[in-house]
C-alpha positions as CSV (number, residue, x, y, z in Angstrom):
1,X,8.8,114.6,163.2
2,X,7.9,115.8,166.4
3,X,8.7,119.0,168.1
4,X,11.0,116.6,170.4
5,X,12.7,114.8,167.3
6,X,12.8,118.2,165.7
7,X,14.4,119.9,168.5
8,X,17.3,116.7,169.2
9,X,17.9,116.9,165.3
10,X,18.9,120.7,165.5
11,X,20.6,120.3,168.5
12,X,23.1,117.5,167.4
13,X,23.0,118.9,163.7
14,X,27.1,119.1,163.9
15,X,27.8,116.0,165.8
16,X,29.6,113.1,164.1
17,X,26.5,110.7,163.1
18,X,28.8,107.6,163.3
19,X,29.5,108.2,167.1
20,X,25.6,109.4,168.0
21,X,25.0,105.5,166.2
22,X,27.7,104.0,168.7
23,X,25.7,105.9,171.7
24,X,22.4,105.6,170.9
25,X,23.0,101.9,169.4
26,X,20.4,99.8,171.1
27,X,18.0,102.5,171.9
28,X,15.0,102.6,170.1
29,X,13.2,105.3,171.7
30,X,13.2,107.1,174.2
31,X,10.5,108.4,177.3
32,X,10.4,111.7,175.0
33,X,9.1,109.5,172.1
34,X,12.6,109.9,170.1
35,X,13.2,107.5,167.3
36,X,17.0,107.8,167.6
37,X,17.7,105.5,164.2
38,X,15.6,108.0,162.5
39,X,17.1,110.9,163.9
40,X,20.6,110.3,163.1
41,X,19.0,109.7,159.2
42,X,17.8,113.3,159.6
43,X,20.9,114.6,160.6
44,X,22.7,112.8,158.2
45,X,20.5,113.6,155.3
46,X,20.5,117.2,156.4
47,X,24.2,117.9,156.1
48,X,24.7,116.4,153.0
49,X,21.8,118.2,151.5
50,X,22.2,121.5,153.1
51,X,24.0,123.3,150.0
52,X,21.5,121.8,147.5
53,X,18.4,121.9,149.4
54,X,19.3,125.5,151.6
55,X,15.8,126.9,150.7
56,X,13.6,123.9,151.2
57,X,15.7,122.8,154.6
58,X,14.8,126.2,156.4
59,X,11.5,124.1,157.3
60,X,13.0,122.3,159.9
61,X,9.9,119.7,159.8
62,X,10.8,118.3,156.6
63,X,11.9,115.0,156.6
64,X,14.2,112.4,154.2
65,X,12.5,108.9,154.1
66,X,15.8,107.3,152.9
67,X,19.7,108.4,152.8
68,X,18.9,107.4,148.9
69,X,16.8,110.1,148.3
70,X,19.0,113.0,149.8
71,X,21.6,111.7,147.5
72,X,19.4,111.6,144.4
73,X,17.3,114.4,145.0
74,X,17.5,117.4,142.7
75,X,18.6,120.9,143.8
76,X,16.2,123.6,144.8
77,X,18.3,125.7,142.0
78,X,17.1,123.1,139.2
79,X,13.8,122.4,140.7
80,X,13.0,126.4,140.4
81,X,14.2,126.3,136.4
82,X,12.5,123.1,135.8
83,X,9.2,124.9,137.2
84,X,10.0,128.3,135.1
85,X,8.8,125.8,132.4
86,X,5.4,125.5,133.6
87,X,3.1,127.6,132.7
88,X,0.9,129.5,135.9
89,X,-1.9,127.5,136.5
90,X,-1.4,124.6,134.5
91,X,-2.6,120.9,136.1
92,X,0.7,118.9,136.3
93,X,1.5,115.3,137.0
94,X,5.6,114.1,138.0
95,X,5.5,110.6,136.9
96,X,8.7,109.8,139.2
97,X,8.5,112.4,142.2
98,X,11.5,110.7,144.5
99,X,11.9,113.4,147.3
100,X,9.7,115.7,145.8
101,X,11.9,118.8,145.5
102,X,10.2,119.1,141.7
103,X,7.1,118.9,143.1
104,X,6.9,121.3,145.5
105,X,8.3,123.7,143.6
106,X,5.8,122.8,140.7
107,X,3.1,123.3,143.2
108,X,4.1,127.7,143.8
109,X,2.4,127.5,139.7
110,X,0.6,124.9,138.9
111,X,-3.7,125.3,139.7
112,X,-2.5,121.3,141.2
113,X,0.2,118.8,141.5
114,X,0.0,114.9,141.0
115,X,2.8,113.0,142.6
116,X,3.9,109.6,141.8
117,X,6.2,107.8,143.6
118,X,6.6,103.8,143.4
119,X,8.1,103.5,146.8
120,X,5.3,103.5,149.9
121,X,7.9,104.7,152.2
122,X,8.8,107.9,150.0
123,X,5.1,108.3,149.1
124,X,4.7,108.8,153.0
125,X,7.4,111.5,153.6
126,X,6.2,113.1,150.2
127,X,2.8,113.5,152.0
128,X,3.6,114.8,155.4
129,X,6.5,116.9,153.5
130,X,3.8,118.8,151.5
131,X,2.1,119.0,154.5
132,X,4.6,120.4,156.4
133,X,5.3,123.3,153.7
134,X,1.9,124.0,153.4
135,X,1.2,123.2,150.1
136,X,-2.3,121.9,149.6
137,X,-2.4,121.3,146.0
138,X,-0.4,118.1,145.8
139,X,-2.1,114.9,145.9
140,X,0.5,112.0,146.3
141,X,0.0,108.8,144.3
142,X,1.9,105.2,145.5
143,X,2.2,103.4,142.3
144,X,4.3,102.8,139.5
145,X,3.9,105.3,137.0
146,X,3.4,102.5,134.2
147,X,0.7,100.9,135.6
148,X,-0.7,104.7,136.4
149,X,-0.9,105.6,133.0
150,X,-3.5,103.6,131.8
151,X,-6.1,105.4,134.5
152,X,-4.4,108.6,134.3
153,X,-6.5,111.8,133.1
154,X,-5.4,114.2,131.0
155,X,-3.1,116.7,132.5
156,X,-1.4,120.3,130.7
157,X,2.6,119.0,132.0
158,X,3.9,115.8,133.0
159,X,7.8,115.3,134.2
160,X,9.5,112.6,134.5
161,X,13.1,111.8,135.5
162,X,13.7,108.3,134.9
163,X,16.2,106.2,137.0
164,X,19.8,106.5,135.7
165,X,21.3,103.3,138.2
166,X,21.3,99.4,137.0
167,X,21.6,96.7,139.2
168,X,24.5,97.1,141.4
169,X,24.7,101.0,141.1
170,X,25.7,100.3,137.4
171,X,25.3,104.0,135.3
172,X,23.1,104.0,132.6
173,X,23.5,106.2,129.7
174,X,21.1,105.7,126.7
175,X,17.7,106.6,127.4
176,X,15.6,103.6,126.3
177,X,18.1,101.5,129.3
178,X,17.5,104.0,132.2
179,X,13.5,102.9,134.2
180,X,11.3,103.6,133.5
181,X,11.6,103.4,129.6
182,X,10.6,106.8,128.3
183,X,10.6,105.2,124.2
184,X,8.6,102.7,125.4
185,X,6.1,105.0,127.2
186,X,5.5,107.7,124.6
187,X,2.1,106.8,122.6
188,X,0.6,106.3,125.8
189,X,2.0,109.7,127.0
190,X,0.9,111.5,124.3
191,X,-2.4,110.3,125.8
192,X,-2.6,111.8,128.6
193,X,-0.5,115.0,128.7
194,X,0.2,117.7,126.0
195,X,3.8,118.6,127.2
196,X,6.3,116.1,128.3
197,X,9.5,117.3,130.4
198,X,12.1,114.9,130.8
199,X,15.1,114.8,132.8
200,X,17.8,113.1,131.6
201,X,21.8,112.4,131.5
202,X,24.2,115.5,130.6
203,X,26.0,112.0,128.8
204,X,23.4,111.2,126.2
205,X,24.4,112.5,123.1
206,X,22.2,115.9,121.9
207,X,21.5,114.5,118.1
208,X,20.6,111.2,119.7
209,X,18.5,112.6,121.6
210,X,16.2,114.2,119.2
211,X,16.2,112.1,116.8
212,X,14.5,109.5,119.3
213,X,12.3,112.2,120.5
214,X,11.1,113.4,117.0
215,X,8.7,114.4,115.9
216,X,7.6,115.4,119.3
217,X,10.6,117.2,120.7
218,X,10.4,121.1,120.6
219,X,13.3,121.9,122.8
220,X,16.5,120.2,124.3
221,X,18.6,122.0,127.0
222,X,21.3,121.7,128.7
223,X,21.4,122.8,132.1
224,X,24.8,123.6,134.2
225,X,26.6,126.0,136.2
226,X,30.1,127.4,135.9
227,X,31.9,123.9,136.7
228,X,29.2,121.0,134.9
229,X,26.9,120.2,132.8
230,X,24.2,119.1,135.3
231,X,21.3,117.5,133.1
232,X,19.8,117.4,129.9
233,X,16.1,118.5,129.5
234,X,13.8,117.5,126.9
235,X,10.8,119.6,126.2
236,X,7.8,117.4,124.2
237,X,4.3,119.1,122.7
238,X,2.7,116.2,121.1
239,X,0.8,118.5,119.0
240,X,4.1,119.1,117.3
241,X,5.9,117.5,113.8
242,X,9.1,119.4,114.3
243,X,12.5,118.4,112.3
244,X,15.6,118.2,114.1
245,X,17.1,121.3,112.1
246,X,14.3,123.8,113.5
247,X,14.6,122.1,117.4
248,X,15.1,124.5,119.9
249,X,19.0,124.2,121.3
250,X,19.7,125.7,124.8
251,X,22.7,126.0,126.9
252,X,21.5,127.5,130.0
253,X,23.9,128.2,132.8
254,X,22.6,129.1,136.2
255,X,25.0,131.7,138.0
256,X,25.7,132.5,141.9
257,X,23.2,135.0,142.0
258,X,20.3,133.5,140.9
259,X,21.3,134.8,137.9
260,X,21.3,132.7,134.8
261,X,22.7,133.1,131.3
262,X,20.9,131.1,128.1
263,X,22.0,130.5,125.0
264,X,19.5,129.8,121.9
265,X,19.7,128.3,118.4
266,X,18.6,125.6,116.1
267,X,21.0,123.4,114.5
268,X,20.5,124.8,111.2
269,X,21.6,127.9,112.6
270,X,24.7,126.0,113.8
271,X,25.3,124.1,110.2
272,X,24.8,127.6,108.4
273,X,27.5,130.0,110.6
274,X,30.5,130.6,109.3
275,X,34.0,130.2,111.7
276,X,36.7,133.0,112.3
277,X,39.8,131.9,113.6
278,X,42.6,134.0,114.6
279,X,46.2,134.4,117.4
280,X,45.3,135.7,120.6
281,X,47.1,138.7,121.3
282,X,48.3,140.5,125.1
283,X,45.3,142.6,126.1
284,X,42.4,139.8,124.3
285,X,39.6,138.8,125.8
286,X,40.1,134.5,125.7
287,X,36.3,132.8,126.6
288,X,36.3,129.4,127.7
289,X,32.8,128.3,127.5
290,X,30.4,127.2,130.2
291,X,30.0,123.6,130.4
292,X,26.2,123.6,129.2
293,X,27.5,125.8,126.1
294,X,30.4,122.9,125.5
295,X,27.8,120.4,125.9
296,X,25.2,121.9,122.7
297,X,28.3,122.6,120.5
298,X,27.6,126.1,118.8
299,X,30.8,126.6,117.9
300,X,30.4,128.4,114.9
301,X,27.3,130.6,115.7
302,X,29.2,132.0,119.1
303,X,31.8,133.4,116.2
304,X,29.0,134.5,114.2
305,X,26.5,135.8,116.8
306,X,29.6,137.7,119.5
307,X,31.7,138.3,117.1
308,X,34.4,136.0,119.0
309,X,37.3,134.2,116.9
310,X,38.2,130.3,117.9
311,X,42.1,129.5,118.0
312,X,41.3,126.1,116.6
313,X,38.4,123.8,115.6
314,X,39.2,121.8,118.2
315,X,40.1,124.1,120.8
316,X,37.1,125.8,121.8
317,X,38.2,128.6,123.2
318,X,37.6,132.0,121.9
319,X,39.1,135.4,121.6
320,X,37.1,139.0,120.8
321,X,38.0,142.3,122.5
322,X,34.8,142.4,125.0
323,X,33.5,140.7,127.5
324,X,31.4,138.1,126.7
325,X,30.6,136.8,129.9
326,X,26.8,134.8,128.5
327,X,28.6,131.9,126.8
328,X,31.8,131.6,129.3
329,X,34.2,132.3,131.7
330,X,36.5,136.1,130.3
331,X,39.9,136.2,130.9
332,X,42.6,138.9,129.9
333,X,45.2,137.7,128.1
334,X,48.4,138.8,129.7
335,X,51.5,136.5,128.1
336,X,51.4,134.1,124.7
337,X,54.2,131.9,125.3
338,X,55.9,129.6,122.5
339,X,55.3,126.0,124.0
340,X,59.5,125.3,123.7
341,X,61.8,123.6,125.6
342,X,64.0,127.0,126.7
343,X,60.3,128.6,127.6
344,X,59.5,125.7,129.3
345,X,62.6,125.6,131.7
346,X,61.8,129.4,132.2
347,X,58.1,130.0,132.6
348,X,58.2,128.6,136.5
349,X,60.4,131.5,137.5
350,X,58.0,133.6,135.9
351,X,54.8,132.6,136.8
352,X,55.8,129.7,140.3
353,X,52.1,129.2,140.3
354,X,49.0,128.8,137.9
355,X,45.7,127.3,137.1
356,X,46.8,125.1,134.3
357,X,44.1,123.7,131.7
358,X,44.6,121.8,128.3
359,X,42.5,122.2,125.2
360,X,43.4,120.8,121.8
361,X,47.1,119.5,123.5
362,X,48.9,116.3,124.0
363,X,49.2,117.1,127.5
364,X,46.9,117.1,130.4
365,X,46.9,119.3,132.9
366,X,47.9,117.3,135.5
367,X,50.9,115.7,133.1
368,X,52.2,119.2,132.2
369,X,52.1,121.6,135.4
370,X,54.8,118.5,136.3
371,X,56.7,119.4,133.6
372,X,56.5,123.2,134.3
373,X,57.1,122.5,137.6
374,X,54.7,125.0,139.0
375,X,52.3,124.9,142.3
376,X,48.5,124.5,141.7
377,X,46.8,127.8,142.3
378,X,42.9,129.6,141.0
379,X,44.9,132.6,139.0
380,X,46.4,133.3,137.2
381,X,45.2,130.7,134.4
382,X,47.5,129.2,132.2
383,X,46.0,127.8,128.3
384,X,48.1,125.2,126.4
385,X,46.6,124.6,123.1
386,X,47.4,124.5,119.4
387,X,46.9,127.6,117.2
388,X,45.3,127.1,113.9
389,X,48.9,126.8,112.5
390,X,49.7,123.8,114.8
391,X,51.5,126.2,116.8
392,X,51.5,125.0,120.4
393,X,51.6,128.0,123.1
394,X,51.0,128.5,126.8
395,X,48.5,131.7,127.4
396,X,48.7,133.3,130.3
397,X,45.7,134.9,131.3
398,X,43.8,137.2,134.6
């Protein structure tokens, strides 16, 4: 990365990296010292992380080792909350660093940062990187965190995000298949750390999950914004003996402005709240949940704890008369519409374009905005779901 490369990188940051390969094919270098192969990576890697990585990518020295680990790295968004876990001033060690976006972010807290990373080529751009941010606290490890282990000292956090690709790009889903094996790896974890993070699938499933992290697991949370679940996290004290009823369950969902909204409870909380279930009415407040929230289940303790009423078991989508805008997405209810075939052949007329979604219907959404025969559109939202009756209607909502 020098002032050169740096310079030719900004300077064809908007060009189409498929023709700059076709010109500069065959051309090595230049007499300006130019690797032009790993130029066009930069720009490459650059635009396809410049929403994720906006805050780390305003150093224009940084540099992406492989197009793999653009792809693969974690936001700066996630990076920040995974660092809000650790506490100021603690020594932490990320077993599987990648890029490095955890680690430098750990590094703003943490009194010192170990980085491991199996791959000598990432290992190298994870050293000049920290270098090039100015963060002096790192020390950068090439080695497979297995083999690491048994040398390892004792350190306050350790992360790890095992790999969730098989051979041939193959997703993998349970947590003792992804690499390294974090089941496998726990007595000798418990070794040297006393909290474990781990980064895993938004797929696994959440009781599955804890039960193969008991008794060690102390908090499990998923992690999203408005549209997706992003990850699970998994927060280990091996100093703990916790039962799965008294684990910590968190839906947190991280908003546009930095913002973020985070929902807490234990399953016996959830086992123990009683449902409400009632009609939605014109004027209602109708909640559809965050994806983080759909992903922890608390159906019954968002009726107990906002006061909210569900239309269905098997719905999840609420109604109360306030906003309740920490578990989901509020909408006014404007229209309740009897899902019939004379309301049917009417409703386009009325409403020529909606945002249609399906809970708790035979229809998709894609299947029945066909049927209606209306144009795609953000607002207003249209709800087709089944009432607690087996009623099927069509809200209409702002």
């Amino acid at each position: 990365m020098t002032p050169q490369t740096i310079d030719w990188i900004e300077a064809h940051k908007d060009d189409d990296t498929s023709a700059l390969r076709l010109k500069y094919h065959g051309m090595s270098e230049d007499v300006s010292g130019i690797d032009y192969t790993y130029a066009i990576l930069q720009v490459e890697c650059r635009r396809k992380a410049a929403k994720k990585l906006a805050s780390t990518l305003r150093c224009r020295a940084f540099e992406f080792p492989t197009a793999l680990s653009a792809e693969q790295s974690t936001s700066d968004r996630l990076a920040a909350f995974h660092a809000s876990m650790i506490p100021q001033g603690a020594s932490v060690v990320d077993l599987t660093s990648g890029l490095g976006i955890d680690v430098f972010h750990f590094a703003g807290l943490a009194s010192h940062v170990t980085a491991v990373e199996i791959d000598p080529v990432v290992a190298g751009a994870l050293i000049n990187n920290a270098a090039v941010l100015g963060l002096d606290n790192i020390n950068v490890v090439n080695a497979d965190c297995r083999d690491f282990l048994a040398d390892l000292p004792h350190y306050d956090v350790a992360f790890i995000d095992p790999a969730r690709r098989g051979d041939g790009g193959r997703r993998l889903y349970a947590l003792e298949e992804c690499r390294p094996n974090i089941i496998e790896m726990i007595p000798s974890l418990s070794r040297c750390c006393g909290t474990l993070v781990v980064k895993m699938s938004p797929m696994l499933d959440v009781t599955a999950v804890c039960r193969q992290l008991s008794p060690y697991i102390v908090k499990l949370i998923a992690i999203g914004d408005r549209h997706e679940c992003k990850e699970l996290v998994a927060v280990l004290d091996f100093n703990a003996n916790m039962q799965f009823e008294d684990v910590s369950l968190q839906a947190v969902t991280l908003m546009h402005d930095d913002g973020l909204h985070r929902l807490v409870f234990t399953d016996q909380e959830r086992r123990s709240a009683e449902p409400d279930y009632a009609e939605p009415s014109i004027g209602d407040m109708i909640i559809e949940p965050y994806p983080s929230v759909m992903k922890m289940a608390p159906w019954n303790v968002v009726c107990d704890r906002y006061g909210l009423s569900a239309l269905h078991p098997n719905s999840h989508l609420y109604i109360g008369k306030d906003d309740c805008s920490e578990i989901g997405v509020n909408y006014t209810v404007k229209d309740v519409i009897p899902y019939s075939s004379s309301e049917i052949k009417r409703l386009a007329r009325r409403y020529p374009r909606l945002s249609v979604a399906t809970r708790n219907f035979p229809l998709n959404a894609d299947a029945l905005r066909k049927k209606l025969h209306v144009a795609d559109a953000d607002a207003p939202r249209l709800y087709a779901t089944t009432l607690l009756d087996g009623l099927k209607v069509m809200i209409i909502a702002s």
